[in-house]
Backbone as CSV, one residue per row, in Angstrom:
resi,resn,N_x,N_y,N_z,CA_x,CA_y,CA_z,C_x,C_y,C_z
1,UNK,0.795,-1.224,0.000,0.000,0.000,0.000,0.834,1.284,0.000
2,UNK,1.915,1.369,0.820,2.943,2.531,0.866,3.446,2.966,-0.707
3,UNK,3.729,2.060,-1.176,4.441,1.730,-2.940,3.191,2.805,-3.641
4,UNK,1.577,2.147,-3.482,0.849,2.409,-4.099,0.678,3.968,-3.903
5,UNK,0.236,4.430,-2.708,0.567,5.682,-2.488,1.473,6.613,-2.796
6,UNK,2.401,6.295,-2.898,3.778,6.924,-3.260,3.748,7.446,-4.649
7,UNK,3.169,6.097,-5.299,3.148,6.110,-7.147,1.915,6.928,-7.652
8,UNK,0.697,7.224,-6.703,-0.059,7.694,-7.254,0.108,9.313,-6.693
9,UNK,0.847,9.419,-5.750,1.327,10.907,-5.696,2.343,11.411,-6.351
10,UNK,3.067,10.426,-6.952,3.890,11.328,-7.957,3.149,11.482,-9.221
11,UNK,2.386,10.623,-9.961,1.814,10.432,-10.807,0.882,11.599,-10.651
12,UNK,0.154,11.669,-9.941,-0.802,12.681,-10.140,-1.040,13.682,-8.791
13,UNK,-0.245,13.803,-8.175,0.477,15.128,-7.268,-0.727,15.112,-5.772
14,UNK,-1.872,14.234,-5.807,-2.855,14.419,-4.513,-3.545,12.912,-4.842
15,UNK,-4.377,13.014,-3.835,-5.442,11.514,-3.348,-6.551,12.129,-3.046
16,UNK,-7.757,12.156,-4.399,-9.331,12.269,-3.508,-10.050,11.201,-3.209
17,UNK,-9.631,10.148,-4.280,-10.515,8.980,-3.939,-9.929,7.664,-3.866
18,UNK,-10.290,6.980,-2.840,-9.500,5.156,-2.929,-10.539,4.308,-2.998
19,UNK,-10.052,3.160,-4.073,-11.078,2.080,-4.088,-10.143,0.975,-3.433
20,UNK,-10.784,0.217,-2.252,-10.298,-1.274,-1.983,-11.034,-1.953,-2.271
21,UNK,-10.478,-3.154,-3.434,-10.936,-3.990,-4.028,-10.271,-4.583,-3.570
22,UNK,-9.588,-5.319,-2.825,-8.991,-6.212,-2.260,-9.610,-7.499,-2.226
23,UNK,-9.263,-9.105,-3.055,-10.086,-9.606,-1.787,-9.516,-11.218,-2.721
24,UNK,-9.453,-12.380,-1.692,-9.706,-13.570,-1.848,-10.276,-14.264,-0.854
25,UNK,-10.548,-15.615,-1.399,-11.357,-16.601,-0.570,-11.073,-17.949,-0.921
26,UNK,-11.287,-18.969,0.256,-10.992,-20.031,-0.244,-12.239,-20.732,0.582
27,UNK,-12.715,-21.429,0.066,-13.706,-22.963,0.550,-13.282,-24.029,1.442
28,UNK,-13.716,-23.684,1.953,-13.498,-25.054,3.080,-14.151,-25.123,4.648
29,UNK,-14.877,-26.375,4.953,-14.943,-25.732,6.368,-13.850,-25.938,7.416
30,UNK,-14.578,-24.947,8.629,-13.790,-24.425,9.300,-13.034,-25.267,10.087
31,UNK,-13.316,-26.379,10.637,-12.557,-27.141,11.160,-11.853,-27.954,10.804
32,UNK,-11.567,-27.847,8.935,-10.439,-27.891,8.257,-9.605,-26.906,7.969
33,UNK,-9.771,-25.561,8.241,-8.471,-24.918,8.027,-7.249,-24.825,8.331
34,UNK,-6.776,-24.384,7.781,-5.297,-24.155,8.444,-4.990,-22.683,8.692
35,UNK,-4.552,-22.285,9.738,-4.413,-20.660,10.500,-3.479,-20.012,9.900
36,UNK,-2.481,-20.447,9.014,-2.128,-19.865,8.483,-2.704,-19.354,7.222
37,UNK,-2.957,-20.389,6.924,-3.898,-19.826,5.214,-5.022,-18.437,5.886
38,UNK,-5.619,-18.774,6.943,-6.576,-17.782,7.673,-6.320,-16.213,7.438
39,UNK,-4.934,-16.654,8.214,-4.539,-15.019,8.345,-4.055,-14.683,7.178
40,UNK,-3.558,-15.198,6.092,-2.959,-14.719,5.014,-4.237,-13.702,4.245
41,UNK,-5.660,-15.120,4.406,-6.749,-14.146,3.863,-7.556,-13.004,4.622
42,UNK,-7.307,-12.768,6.127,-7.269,-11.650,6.569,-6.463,-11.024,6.076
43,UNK,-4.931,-10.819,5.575,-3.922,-9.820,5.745,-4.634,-9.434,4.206
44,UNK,-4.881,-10.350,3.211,-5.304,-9.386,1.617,-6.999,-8.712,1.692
45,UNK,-7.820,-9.545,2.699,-8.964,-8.671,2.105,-8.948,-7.673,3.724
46,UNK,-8.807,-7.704,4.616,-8.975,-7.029,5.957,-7.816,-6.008,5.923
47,UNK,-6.783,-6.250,6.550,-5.312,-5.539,6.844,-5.357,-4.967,5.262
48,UNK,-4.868,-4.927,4.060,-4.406,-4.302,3.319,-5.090,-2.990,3.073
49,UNK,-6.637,-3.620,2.897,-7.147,-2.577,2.709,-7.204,-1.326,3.852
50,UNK,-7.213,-1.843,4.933,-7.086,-0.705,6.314,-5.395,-0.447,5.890
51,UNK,-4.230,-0.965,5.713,-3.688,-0.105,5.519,-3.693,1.076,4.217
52,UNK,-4.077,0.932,2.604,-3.886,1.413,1.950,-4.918,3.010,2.318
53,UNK,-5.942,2.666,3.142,-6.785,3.683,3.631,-6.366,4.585,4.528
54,UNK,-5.827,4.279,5.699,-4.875,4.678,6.505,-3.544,5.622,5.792
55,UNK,-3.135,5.106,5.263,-2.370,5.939,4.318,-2.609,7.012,3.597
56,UNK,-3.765,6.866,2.670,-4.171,7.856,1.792,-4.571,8.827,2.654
57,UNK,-5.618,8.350,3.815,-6.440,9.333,4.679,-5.316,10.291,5.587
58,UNK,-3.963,9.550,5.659,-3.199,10.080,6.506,-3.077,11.334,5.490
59,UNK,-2.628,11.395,4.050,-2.090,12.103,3.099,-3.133,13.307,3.405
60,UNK,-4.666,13.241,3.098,-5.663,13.745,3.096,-6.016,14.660,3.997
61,UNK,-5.731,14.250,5.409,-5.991,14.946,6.563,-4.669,15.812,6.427
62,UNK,-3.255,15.566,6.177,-2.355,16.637,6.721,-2.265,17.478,5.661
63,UNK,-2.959,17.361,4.176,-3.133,18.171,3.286,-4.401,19.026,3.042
64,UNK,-4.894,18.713,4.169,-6.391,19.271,4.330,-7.076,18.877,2.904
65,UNK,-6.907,18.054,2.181,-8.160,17.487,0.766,-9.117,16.857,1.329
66,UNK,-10.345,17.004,1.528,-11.231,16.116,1.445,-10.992,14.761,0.282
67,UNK,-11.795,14.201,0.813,-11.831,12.583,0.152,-12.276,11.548,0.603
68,UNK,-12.793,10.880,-0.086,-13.412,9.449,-0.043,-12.689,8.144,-0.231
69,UNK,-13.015,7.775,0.979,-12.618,5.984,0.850,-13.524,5.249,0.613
70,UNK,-13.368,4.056,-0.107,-14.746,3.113,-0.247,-13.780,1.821,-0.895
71,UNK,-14.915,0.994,0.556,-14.367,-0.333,0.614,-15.281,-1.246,0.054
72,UNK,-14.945,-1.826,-0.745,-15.739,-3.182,-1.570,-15.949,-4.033,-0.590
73,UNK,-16.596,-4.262,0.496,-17.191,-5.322,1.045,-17.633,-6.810,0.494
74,UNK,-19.109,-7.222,0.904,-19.686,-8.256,0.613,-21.023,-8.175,1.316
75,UNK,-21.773,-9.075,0.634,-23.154,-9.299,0.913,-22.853,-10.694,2.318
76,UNK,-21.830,-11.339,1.684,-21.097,-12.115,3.129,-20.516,-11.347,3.491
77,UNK,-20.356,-10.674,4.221,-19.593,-9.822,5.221,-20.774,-9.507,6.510
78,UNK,-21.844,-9.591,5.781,-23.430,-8.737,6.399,-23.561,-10.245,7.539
79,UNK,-23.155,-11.304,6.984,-23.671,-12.789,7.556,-23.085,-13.859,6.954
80,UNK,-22.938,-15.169,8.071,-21.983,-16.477,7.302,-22.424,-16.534,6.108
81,UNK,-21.585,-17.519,5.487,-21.512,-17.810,4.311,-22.427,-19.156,3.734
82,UNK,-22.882,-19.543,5.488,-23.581,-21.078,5.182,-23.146,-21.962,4.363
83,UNK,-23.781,-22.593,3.602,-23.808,-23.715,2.980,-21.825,-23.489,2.072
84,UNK,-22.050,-22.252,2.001,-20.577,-21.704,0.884,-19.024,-22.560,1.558
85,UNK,-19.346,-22.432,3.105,-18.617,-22.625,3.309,-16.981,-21.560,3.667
86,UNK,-17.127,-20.425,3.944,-15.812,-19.477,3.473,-15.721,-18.698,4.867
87,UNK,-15.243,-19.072,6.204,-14.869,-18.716,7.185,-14.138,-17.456,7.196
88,UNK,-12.691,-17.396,6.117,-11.945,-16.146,6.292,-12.594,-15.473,5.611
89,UNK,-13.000,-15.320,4.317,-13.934,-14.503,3.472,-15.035,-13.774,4.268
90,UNK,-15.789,-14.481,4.844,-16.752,-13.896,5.889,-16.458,-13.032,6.444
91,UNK,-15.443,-13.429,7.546,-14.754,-12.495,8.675,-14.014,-11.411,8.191
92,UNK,-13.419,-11.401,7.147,-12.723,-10.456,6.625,-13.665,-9.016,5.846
93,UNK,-14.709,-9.856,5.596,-15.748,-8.353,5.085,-16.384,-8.121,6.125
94,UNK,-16.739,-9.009,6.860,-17.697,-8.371,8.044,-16.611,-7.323,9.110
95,UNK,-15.371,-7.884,9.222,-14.535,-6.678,9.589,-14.332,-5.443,9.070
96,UNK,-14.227,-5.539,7.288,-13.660,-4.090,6.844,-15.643,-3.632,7.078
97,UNK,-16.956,-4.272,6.966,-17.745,-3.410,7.247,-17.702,-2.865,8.551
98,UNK,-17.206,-3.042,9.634,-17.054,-2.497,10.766,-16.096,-1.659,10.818
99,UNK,-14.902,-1.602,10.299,-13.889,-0.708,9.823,-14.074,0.403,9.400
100,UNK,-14.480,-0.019,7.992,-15.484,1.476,7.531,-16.601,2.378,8.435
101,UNK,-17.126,1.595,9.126,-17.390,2.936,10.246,-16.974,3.398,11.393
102,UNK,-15.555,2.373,11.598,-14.826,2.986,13.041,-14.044,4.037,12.038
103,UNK,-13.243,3.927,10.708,-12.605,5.037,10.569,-13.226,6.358,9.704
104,UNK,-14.803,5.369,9.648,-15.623,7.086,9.165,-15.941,8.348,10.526
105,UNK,-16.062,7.574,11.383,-16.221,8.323,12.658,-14.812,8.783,13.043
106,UNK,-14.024,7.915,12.692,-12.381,9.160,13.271,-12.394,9.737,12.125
107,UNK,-12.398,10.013,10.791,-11.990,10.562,10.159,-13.044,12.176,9.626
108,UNK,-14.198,11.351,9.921,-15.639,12.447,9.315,-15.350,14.282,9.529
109,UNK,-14.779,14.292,10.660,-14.441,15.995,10.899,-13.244,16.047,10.604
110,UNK,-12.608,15.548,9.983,-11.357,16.224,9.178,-11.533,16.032,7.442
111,UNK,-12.785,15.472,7.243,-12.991,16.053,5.502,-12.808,14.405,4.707
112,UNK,-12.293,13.686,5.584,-12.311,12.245,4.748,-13.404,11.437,4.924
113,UNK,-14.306,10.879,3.943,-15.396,10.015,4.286,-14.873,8.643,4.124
114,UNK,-15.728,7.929,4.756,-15.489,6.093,4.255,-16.773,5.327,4.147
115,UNK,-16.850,4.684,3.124,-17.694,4.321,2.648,-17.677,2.607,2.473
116,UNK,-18.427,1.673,2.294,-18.582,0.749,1.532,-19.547,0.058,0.475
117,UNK,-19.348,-0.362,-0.365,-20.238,-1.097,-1.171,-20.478,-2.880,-1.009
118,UNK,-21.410,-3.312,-0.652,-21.441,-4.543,-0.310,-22.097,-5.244,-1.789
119,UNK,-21.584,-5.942,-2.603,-22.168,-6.443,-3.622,-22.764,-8.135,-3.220
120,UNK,-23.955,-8.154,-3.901,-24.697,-8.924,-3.874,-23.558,-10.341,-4.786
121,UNK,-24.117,-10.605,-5.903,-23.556,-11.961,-6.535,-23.333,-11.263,-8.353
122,UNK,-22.407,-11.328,-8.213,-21.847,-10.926,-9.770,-20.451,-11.457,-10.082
123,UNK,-20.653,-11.843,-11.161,-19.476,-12.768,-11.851,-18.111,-12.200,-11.485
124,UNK,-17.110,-12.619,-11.308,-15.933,-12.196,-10.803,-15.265,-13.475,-11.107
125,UNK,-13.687,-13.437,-11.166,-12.942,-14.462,-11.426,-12.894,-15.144,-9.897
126,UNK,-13.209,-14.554,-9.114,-13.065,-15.165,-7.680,-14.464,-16.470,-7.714
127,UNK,-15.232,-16.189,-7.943,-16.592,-16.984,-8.126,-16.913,-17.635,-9.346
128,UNK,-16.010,-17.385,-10.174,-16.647,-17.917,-11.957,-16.812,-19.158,-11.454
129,UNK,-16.407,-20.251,-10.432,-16.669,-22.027,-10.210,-17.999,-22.000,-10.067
130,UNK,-18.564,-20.753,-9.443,-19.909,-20.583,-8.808,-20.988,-20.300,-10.295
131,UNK,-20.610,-19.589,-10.981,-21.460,-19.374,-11.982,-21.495,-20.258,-13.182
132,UNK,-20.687,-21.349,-12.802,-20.028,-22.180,-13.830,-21.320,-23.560,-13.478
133,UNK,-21.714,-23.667,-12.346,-22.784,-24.610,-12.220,-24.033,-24.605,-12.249
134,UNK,-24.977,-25.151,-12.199,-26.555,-25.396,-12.271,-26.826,-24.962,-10.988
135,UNK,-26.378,-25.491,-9.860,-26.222,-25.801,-8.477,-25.660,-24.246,-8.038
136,UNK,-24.887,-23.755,-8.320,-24.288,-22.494,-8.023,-24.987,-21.400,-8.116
137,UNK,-25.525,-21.367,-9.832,-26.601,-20.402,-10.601,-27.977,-20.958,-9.844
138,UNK,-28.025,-21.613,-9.154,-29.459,-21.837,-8.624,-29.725,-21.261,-7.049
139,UNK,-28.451,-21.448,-6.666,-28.132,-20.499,-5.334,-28.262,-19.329,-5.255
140,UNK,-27.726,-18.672,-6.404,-27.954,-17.259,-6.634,-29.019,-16.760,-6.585
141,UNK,-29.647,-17.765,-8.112,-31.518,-16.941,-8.250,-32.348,-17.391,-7.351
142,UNK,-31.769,-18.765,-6.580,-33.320,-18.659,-5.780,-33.528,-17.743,-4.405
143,UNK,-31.752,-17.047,-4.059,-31.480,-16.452,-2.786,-31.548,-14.798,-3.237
144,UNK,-31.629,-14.427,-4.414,-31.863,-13.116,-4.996,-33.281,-12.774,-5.368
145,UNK,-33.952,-11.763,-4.169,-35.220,-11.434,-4.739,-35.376,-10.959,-5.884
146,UNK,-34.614,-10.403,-6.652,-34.500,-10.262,-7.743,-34.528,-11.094,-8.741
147,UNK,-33.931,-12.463,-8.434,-34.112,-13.684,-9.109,-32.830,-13.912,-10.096
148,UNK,-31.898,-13.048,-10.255,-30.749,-13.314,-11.079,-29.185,-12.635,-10.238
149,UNK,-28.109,-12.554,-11.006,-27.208,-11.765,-10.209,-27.024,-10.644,-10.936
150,UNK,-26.270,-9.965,-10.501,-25.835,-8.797,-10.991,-25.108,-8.729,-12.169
151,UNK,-25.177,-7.587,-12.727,-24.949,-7.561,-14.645,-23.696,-6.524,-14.382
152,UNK,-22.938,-6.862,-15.593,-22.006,-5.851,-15.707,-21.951,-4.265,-15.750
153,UNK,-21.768,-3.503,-15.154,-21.910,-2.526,-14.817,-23.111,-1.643,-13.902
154,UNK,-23.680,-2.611,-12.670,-24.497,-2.333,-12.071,-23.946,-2.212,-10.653
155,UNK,-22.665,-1.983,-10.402,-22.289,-1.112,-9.367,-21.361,0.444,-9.941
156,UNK,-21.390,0.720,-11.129,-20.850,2.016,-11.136,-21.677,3.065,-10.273
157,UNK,-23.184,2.698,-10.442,-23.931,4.320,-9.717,-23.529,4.604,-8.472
158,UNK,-23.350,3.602,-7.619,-22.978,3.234,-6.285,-21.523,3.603,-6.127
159,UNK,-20.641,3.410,-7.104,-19.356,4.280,-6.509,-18.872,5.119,-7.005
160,UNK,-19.861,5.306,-8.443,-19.583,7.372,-8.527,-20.245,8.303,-7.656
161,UNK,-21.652,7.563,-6.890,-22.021,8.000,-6.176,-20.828,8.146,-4.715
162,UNK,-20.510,7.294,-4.330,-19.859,7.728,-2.848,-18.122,8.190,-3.582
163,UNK,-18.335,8.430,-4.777,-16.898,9.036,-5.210,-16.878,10.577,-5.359
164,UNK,-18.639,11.083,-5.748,-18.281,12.268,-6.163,-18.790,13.412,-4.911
165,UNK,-19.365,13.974,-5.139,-19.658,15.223,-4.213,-21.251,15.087,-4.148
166,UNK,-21.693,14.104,-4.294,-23.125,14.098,-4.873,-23.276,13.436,-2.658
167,UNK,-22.289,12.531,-2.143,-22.074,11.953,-1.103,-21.549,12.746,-0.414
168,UNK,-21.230,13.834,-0.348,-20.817,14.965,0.889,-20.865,14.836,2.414
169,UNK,-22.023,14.026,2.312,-22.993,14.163,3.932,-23.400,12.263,4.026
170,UNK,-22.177,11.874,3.567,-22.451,10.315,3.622,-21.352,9.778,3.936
171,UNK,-21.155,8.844,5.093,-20.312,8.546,5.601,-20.439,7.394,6.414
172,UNK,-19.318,6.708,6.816,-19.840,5.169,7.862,-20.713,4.428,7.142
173,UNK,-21.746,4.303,5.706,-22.288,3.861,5.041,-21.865,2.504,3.912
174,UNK,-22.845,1.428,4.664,-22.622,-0.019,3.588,-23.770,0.442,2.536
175,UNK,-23.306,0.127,1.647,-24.498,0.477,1.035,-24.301,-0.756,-0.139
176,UNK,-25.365,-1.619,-0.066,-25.793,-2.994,-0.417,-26.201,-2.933,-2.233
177,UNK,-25.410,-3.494,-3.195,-26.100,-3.081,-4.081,-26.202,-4.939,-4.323
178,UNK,-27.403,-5.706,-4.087,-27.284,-7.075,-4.073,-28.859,-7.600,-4.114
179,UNK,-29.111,-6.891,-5.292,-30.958,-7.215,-5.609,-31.863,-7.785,-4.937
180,UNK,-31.491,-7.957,-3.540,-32.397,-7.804,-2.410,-31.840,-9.480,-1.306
181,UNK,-30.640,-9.680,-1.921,-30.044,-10.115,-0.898,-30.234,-10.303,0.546
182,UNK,-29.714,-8.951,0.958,-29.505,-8.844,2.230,-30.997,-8.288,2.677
183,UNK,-32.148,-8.243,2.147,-33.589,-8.255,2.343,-33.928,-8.963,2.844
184,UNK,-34.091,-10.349,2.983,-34.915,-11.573,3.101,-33.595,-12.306,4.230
């Protein structure tokens, strides 16, 4: 994250906005894991992203810029993973959603917001095994009030929204874009 920071301040001289996209997962249950594999997938989807945020926000606050953080969560992050099976995956979004509002509340009166987006079920190389089955695709639509997953480009509104100025007065906010997911 330090590297990343570094490169995008020389590159383009300030920081208004960070996206953490951070994230892996692996299958298995829990009383097969191994603690190391655990923490490794805490340190990429939990720790990295709190540090690359931490950083920027540090930049932000002693340069007085306002700016937005926004963390890519999960619709698992909100609750287990059940049947999925994904212990660190879980814990690791349900942390950065708690994250995102311990450091929207330290950060909110000095001009930095933090935000997250929790996505419902949309194709990703992390999940393509999932969309690749009958059994998988049936998980989706029958657990999506919506009845399908998410289409390509149906989280841009959601993070030009908490990217631009349109979110001023928005902060500590998950904001679920997961066709009614986390509804039911």
């Amino acid at each position: 994250p330090a590297a990343l920071v570094a490169a995008a301040l020389e590159e383009f001289g300030q920081i208004d906005v960070v996206i953490n996209n951070a994230g892996i997962t692996r299958v298995l249950a829990a009383i097969d894991d191994d603690l190391d594999e655990f923490r490794r997938e805490l340190e990429i989807d939990l720790v990295a992203p709190y540090e690359l945020a931490r950083l920027s926000a540090r930049w932000m606050i002693e340069n007085e810029r306002p700016g937005s953080v926004i963390n890519i969560g999960s619709v698992l992050g909100a609750g287990g993973g059940g049947r999925l099976k994904i212990p660190g995956y879980s814990a690791a979004k349900g942390g950065l959603h708690n994250l995102t509002r311990e450091l929207a509340s330290q950060w909110a009166r000095k001009g930095v917001r933090c935000n997250a987006i929790a996505p419902g079920w949309f194709e990703t190389e992390m999940n393509e095994n999932m969309f690749a089955t009958s059994g998988g695709m049936a998980y989706i639509v029958d657990g999506t009030p919506m009845g399908r997953a998410g289409n390509e480009g149906e989280l841009d509104g959601a993070l030009i929204f908490l990217a631009s100025d349109a979110s001023t007065f928005v902060t500590g906010q998950i904001l679920f874009v997961d066709g009614g997911w986390t509804a039911i």
